[in-house]
Structure formats: structure tokens, C-alpha cells
PDB file of the backbone (N, CA, C, O) and the ligand in Angstrom, with CONECT records:
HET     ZN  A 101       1
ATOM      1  N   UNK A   1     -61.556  49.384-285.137  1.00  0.00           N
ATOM      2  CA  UNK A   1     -62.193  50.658-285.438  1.00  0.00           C
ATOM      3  C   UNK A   1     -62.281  51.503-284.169  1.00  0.00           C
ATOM      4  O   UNK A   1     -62.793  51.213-283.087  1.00  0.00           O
ATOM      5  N   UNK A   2     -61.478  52.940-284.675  1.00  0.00           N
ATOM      6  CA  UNK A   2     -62.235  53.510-283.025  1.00  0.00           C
ATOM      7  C   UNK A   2     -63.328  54.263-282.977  1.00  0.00           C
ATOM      8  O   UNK A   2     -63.490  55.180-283.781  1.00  0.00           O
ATOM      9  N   UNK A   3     -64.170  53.983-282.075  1.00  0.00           N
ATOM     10  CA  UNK A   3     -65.504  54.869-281.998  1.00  0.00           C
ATOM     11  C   UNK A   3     -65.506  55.860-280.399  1.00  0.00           C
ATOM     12  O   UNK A   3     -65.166  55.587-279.248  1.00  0.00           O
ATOM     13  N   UNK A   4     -66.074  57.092-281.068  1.00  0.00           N
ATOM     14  CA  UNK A   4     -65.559  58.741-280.582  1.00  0.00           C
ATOM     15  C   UNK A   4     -66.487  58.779-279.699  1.00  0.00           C
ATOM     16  O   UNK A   4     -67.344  59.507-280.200  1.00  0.00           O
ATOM     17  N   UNK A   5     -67.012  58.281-278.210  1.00  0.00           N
ATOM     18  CA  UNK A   5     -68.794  58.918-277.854  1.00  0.00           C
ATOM     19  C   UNK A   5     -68.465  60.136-277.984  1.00  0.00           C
ATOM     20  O   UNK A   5     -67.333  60.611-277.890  1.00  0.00           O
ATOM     21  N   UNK A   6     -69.607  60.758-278.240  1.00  0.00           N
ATOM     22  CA  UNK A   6     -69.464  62.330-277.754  1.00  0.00           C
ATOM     23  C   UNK A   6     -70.687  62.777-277.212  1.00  0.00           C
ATOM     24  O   UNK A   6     -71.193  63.860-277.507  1.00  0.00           O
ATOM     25  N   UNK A   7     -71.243  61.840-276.304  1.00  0.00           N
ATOM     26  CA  UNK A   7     -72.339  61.862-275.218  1.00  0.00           C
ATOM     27  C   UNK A   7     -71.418  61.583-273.392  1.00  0.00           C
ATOM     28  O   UNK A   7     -71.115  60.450-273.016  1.00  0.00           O
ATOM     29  N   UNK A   8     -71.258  62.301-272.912  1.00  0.00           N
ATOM     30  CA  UNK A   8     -70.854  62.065-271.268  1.00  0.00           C
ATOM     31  C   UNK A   8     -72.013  62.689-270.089  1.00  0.00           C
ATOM     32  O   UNK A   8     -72.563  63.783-269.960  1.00  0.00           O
ATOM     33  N   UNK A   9     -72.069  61.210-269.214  1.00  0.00           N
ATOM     34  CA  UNK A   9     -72.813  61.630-268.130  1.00  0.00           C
ATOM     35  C   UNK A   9     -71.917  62.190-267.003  1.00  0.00           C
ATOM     36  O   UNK A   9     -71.108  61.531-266.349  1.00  0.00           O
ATOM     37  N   UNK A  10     -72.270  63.932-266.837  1.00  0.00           N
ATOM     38  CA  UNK A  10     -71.471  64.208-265.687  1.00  0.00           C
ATOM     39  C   UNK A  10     -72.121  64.258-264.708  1.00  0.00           C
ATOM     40  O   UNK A  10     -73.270  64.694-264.781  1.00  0.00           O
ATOM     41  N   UNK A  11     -71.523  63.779-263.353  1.00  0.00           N
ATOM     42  CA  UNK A  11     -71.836  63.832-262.151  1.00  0.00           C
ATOM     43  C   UNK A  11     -71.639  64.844-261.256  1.00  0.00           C
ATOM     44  O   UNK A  11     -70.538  64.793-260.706  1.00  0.00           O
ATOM     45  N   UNK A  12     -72.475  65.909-260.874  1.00  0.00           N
ATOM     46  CA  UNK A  12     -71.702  66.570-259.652  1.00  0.00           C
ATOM     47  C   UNK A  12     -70.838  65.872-258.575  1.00  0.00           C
ATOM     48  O   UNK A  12     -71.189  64.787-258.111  1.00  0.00           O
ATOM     49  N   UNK A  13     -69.622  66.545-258.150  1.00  0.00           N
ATOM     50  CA  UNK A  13     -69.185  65.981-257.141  1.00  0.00           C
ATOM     51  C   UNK A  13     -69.350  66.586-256.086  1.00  0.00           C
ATOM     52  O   UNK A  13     -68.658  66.403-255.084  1.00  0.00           O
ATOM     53  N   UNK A  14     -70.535  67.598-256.198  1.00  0.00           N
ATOM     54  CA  UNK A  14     -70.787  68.438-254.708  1.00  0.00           C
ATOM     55  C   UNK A  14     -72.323  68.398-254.362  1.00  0.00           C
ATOM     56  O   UNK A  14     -72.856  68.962-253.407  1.00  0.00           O
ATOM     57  N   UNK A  15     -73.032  67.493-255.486  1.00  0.00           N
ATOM     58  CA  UNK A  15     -74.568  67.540-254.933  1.00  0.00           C
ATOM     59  C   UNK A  15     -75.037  66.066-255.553  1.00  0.00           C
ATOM     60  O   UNK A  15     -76.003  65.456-255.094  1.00  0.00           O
ATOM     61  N   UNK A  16     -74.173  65.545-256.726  1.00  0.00           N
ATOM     62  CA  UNK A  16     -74.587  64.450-257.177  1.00  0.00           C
ATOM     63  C   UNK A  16     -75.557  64.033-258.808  1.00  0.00           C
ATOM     64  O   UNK A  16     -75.781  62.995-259.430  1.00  0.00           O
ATOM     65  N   UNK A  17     -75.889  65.399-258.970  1.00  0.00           N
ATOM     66  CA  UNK A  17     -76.720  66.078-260.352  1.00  0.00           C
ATOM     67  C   UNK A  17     -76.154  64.988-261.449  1.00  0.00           C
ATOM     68  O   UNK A  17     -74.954  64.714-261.486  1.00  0.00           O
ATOM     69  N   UNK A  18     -76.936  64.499-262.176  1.00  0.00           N
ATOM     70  CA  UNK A  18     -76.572  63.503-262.617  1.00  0.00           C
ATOM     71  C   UNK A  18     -77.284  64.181-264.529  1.00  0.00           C
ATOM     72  O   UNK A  18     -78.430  64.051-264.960  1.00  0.00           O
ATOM     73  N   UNK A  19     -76.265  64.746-265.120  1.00  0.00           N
ATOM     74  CA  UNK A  19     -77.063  65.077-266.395  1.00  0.00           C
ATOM     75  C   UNK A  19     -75.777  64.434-268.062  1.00  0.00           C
ATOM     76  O   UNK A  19     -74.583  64.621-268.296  1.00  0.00           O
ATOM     77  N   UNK A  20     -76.895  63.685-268.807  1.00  0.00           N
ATOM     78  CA  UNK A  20     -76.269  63.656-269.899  1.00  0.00           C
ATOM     79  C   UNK A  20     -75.620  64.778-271.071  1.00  0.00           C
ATOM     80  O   UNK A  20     -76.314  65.204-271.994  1.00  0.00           O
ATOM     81  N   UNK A  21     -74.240  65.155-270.875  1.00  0.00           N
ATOM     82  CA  UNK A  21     -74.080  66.399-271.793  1.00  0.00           C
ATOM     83  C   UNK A  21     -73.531  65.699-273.669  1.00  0.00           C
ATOM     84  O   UNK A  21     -72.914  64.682-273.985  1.00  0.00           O
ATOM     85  N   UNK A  22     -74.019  66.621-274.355  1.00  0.00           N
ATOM     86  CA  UNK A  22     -72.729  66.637-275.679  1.00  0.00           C
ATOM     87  C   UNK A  22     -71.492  66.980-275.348  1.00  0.00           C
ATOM     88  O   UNK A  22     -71.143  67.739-274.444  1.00  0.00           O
ATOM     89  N   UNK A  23     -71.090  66.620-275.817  1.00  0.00           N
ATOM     90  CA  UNK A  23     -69.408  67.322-275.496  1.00  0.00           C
ATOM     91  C   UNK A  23     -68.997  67.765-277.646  1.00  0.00           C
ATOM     92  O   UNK A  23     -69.225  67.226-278.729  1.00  0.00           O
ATOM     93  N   UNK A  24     -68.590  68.519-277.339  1.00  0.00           N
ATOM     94  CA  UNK A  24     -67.704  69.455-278.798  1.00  0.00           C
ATOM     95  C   UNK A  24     -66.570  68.481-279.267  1.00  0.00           C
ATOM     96  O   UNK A  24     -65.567  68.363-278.564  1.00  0.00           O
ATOM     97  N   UNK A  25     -66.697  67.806-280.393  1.00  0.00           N
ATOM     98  CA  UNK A  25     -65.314  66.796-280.296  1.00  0.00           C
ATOM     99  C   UNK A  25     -64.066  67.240-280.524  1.00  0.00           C
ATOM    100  O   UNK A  25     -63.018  66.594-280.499  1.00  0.00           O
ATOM    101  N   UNK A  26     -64.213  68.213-280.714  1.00  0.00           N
ATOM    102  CA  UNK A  26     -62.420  68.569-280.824  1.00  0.00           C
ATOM    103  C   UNK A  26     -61.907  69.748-280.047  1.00  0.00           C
ATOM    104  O   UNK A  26     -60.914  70.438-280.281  1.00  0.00           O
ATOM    105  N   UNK A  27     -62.691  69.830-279.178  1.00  0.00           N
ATOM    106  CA  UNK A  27     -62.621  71.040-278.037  1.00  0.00           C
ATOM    107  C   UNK A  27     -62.886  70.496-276.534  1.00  0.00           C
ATOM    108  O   UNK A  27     -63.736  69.641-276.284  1.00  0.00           O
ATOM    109  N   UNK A  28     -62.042  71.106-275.562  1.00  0.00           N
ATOM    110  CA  UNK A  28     -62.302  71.036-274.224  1.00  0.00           C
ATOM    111  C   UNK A  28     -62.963  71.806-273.622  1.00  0.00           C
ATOM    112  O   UNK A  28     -63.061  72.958-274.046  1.00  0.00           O
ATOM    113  N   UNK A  29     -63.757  71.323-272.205  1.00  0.00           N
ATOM    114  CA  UNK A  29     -64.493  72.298-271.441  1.00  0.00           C
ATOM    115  C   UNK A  29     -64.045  72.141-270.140  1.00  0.00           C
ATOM    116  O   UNK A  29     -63.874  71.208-269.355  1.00  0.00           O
ATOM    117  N   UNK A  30     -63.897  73.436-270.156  1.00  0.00           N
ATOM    118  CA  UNK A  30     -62.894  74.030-269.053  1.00  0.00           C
ATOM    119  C   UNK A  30     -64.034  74.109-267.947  1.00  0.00           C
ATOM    120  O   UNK A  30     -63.950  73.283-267.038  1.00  0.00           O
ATOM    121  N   UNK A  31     -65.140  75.055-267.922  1.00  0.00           N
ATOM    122  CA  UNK A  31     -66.122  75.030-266.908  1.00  0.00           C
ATOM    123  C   UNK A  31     -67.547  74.474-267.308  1.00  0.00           C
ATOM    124  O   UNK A  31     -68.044  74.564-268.431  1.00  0.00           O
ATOM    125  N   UNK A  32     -68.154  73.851-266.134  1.00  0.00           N
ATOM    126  CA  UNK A  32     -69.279  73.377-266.112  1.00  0.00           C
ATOM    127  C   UNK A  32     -70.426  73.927-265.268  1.00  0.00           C
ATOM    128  O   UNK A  32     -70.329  73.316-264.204  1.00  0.00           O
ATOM    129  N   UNK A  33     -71.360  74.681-265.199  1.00  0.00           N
ATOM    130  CA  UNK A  33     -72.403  74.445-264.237  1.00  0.00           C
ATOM    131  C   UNK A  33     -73.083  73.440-263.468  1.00  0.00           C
ATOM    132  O   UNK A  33     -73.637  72.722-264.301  1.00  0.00           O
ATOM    133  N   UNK A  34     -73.260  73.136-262.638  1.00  0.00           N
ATOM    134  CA  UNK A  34     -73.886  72.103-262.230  1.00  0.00           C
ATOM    135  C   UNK A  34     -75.609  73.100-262.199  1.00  0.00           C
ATOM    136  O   UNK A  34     -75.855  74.165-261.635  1.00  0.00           O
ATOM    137  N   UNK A  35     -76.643  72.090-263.157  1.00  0.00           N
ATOM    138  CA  UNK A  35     -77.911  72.511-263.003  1.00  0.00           C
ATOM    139  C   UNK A  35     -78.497  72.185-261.829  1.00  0.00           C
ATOM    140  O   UNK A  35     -79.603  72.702-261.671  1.00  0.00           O
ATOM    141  N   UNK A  36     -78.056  71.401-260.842  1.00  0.00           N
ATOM    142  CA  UNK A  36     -78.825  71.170-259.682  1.00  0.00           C
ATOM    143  C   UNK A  36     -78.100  72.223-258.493  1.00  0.00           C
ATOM    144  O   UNK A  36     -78.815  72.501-257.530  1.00  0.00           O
ATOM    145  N   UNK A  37     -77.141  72.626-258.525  1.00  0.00           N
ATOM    146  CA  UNK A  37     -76.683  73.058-257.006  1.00  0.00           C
ATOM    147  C   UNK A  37     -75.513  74.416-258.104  1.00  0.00           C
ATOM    148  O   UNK A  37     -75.178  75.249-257.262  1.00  0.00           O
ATOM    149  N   UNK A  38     -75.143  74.662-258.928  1.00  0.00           N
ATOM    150  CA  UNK A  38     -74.881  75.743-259.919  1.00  0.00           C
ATOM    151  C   UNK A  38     -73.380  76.098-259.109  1.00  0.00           C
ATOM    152  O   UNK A  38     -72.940  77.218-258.849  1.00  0.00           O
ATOM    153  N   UNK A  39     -72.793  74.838-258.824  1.00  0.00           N
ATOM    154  CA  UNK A  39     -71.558  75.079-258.513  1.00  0.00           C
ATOM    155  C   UNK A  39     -70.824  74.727-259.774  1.00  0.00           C
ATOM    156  O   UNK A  39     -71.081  73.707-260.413  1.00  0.00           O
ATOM    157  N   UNK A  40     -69.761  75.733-260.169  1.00  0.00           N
ATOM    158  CA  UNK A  40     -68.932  76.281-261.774  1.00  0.00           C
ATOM    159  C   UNK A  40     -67.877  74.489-261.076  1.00  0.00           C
ATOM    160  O   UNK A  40     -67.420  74.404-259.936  1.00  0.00           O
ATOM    161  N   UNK A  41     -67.769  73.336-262.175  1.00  0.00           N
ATOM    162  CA  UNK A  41     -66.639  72.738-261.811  1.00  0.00           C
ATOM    163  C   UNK A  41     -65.729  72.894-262.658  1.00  0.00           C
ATOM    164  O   UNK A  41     -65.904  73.091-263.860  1.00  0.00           O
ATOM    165  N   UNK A  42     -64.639  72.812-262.057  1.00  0.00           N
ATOM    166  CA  UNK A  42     -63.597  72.665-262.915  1.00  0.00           C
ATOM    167  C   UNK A  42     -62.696  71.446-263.149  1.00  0.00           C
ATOM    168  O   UNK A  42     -62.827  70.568-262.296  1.00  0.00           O
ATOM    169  N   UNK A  43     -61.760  71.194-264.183  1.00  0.00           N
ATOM    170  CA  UNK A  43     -60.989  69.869-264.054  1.00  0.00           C
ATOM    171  C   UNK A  43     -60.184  69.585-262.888  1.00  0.00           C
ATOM    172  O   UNK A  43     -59.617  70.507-262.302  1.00  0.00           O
ATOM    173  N   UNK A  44     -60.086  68.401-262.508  1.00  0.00           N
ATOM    174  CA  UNK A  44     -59.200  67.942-261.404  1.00  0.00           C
ATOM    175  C   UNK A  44     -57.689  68.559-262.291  1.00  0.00           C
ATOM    176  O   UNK A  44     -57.502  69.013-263.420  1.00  0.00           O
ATOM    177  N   UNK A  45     -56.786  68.279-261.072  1.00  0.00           N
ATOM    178  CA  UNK A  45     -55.645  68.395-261.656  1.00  0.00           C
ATOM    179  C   UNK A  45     -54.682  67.418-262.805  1.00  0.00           C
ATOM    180  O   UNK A  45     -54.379  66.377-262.222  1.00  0.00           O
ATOM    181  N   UNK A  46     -54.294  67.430-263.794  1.00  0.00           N
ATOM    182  CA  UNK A  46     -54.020  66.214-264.612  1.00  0.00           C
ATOM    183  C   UNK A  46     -55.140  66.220-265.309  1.00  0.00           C
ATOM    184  O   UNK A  46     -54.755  65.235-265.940  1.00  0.00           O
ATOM    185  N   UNK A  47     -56.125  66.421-265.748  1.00  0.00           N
ATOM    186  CA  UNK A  47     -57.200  66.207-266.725  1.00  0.00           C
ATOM    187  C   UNK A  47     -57.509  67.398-267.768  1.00  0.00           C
ATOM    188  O   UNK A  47     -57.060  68.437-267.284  1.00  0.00           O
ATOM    189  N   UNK A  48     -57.859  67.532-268.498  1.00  0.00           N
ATOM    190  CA  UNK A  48     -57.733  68.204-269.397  1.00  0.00           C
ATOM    191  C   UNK A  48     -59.115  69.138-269.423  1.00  0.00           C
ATOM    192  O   UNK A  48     -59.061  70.233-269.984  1.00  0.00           O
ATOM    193  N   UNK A  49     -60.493  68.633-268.735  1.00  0.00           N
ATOM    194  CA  UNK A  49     -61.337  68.933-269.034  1.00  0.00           C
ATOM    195  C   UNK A  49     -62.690  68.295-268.278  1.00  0.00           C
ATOM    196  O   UNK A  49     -62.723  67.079-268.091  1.00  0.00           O
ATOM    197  N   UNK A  50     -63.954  69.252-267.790  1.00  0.00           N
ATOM    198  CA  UNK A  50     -64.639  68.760-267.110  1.00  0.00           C
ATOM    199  C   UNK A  50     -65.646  67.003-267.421  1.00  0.00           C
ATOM    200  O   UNK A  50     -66.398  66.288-266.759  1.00  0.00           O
ATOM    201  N   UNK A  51     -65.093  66.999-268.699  1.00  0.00           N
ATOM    202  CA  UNK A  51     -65.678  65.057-268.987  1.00  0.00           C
ATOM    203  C   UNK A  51     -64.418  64.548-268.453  1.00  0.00           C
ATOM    204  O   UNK A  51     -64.750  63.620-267.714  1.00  0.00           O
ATOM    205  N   UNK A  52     -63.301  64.650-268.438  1.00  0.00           N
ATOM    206  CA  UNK A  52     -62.182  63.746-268.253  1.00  0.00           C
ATOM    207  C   UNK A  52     -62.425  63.413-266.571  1.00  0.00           C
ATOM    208  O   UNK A  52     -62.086  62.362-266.027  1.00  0.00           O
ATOM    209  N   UNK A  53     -63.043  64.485-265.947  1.00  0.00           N
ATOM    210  CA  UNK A  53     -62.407  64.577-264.594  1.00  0.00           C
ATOM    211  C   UNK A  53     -64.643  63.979-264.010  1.00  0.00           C
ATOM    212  O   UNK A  53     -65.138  63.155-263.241  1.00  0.00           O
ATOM    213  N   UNK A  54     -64.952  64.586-264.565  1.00  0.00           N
ATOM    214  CA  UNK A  54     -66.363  64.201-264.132  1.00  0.00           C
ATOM    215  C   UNK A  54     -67.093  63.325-264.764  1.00  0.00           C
ATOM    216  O   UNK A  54     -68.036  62.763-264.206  1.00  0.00           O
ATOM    217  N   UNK A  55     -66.718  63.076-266.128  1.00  0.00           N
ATOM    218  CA  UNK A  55     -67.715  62.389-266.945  1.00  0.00           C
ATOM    219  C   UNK A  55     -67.826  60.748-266.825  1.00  0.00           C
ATOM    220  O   UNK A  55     -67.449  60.028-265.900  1.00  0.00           O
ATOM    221  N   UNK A  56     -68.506  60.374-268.137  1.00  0.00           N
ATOM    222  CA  UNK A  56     -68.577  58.899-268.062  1.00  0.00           C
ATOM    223  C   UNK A  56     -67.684  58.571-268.436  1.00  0.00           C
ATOM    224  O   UNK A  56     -66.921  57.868-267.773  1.00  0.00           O
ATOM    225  N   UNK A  57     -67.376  59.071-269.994  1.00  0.00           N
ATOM    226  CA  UNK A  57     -66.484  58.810-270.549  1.00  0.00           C
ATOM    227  C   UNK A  57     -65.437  60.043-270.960  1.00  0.00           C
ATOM    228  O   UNK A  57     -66.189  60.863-271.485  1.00  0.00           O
ATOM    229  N   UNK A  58     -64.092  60.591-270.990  1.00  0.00           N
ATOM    230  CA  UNK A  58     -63.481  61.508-271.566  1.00  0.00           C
ATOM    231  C   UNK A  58     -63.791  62.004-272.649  1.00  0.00           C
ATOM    232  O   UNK A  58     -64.499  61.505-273.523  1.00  0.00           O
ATOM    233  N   UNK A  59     -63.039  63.466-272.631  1.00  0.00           N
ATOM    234  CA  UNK A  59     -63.512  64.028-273.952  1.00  0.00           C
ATOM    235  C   UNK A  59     -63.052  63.421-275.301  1.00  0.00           C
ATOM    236  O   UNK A  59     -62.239  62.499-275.370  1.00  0.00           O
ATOM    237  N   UNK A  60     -63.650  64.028-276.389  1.00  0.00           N
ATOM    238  CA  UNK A  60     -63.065  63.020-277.733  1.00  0.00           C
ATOM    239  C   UNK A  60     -61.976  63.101-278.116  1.00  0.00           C
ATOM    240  O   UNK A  60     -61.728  62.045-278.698  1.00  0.00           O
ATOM    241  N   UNK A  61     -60.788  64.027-278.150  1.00  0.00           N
ATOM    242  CA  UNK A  61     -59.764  64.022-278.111  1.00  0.00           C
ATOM    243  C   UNK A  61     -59.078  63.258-277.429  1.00  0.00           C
ATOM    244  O   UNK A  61     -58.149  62.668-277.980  1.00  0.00           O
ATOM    245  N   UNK A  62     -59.350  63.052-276.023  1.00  0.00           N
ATOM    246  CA  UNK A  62     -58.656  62.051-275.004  1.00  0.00           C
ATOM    247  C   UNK A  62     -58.830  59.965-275.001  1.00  0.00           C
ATOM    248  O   UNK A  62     -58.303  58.973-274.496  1.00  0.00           O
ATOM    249  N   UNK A  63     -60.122  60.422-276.100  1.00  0.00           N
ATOM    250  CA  UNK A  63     -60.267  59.118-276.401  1.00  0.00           C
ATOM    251  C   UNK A  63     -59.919  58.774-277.472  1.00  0.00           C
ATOM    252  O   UNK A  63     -59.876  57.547-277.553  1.00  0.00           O
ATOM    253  N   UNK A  64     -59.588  59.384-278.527  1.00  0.00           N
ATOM    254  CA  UNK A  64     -58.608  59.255-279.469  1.00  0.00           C
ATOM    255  C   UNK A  64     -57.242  59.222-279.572  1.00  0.00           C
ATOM    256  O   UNK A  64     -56.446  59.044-280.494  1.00  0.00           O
ATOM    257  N   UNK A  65     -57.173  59.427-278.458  1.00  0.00           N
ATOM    258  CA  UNK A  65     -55.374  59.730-278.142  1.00  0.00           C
ATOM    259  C   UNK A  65     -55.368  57.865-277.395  1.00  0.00           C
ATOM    260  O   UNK A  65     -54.574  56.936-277.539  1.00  0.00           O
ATOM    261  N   UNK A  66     -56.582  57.998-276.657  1.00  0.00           N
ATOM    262  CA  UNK A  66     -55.985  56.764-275.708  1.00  0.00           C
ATOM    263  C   UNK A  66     -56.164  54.907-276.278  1.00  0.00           C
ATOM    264  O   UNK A  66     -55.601  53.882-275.894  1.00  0.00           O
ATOM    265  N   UNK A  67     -57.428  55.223-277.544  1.00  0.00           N
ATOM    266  CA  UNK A  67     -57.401  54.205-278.787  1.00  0.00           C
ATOM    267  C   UNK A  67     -56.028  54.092-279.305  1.00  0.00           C
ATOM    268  O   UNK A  67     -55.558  52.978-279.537  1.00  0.00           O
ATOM    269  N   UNK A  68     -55.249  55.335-279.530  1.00  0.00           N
ATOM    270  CA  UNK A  68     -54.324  54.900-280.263  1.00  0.00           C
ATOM    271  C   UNK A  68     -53.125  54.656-279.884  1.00  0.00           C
ATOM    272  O   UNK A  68     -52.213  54.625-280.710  1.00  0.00           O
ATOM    273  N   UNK A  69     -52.907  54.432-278.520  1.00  0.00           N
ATOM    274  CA  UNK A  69     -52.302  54.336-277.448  1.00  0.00           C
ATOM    275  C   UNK A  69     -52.324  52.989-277.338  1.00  0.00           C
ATOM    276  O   UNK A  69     -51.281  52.362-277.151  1.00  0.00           O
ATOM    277  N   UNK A  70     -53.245  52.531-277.417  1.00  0.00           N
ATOM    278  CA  UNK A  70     -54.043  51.002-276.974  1.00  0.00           C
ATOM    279  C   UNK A  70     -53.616  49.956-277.987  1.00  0.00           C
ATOM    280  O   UNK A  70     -53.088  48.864-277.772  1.00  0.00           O
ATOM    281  N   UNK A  71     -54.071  50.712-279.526  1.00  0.00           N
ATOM    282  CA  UNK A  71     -54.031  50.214-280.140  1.00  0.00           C
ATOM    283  C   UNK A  71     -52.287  49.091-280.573  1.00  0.00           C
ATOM    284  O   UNK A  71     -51.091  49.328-280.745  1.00  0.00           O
ATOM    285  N   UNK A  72     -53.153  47.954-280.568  1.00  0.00           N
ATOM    286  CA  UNK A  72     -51.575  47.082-280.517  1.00  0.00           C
ATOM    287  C   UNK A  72     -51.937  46.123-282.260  1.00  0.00           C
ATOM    288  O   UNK A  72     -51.567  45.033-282.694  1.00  0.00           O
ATOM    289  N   UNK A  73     -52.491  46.820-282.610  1.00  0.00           N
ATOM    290  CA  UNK A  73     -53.119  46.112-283.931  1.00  0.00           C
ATOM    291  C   UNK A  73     -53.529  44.921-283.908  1.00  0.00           C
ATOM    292  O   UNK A  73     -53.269  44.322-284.952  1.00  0.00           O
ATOM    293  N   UNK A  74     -54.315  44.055-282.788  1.00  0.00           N
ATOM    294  CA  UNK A  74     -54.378  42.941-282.775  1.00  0.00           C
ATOM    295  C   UNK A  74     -55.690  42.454-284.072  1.00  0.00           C
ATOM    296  O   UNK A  74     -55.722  41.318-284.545  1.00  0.00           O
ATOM    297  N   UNK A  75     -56.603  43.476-284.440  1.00  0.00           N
ATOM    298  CA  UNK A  75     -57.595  43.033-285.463  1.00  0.00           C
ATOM    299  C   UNK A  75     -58.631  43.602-284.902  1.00  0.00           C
ATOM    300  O   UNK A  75     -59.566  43.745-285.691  1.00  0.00           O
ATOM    301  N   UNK A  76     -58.892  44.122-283.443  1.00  0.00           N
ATOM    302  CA  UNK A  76     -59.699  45.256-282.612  1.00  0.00           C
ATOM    303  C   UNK A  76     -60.716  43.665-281.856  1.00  0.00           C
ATOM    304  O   UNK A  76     -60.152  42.581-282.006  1.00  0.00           O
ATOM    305  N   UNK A  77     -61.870  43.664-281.245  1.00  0.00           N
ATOM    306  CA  UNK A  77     -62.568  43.022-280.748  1.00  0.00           C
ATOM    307  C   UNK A  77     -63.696  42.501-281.163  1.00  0.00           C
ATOM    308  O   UNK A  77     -64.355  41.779-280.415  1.00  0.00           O
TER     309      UNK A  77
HETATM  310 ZN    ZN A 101     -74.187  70.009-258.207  1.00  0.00          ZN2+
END
């Protein structure tokens, strides 16, 4: 079974701000505020989106892509 979070903890990478966001599941976010230091981040290069590049976990699209990527049909875990 694949399961979608659509809770990511992003981290600043310029002050350290540590906040749990929603993320939109079938949409990317391009910019982020940081609430502690209000620097705009953006994705690294290669990532699609500020959870891919900052978060805990990627956005839901990227984790649906990468379940099914994975997926080797063994019966799941
Ligand atoms: Zn910050």
C-alpha cells in the first residue's frame, strides 16, 4: 500500500527554523518563507519543490512517483 504524508518538517537552511507545514498533494511549492529569519527559499537545483529540497519528507507527487518506482511487488512490508 502506498501511503502519501502530506505533513513535512521544513528546516531553514539559513537560521535553522524548524516548522511543521501541510503541503497541497498534487501541487508544488516553489517559495517558502522562513517564519523565523523570513528568508523566501527556494528549491535546490534538481528538486522540484521547497519539501523535496528542505523537508522531511518530499512532496506528494514525488512520493508517489518514487513508491512506484520502488515498487517491485514483493507483497509491501
Ligand atoms: Zn530561517
Amino acid at each position: 500500500m502506498s501511503v502519501i504524508v502530506l505533513e513535512s518538517i521544513l528546516t531553514c537552511p539559513v537560521c535553522g527554523h524548524v516548522k511543521t507545514e501541510h503541503m497541497p498533494q498534487d501541487a508544488c511549492q516553489w517559495f517558502y518563507e522562513c517564519e523565523g529569519c523570513h528568508t523566501v527559499l527556494r528549491p535546490r537545483p534538481g528538486d522540484c519543490c521547497v519539501f523535496c529540497s528542505y523537508g522531511s519528507v518530499p512532496c506528494p507527487p514525488v512520493q508517489a512517483q518514487r513508491q512506484a518506482r520502488d515498487c517491485g511487488c514483493t507483497g509491501g512490508d
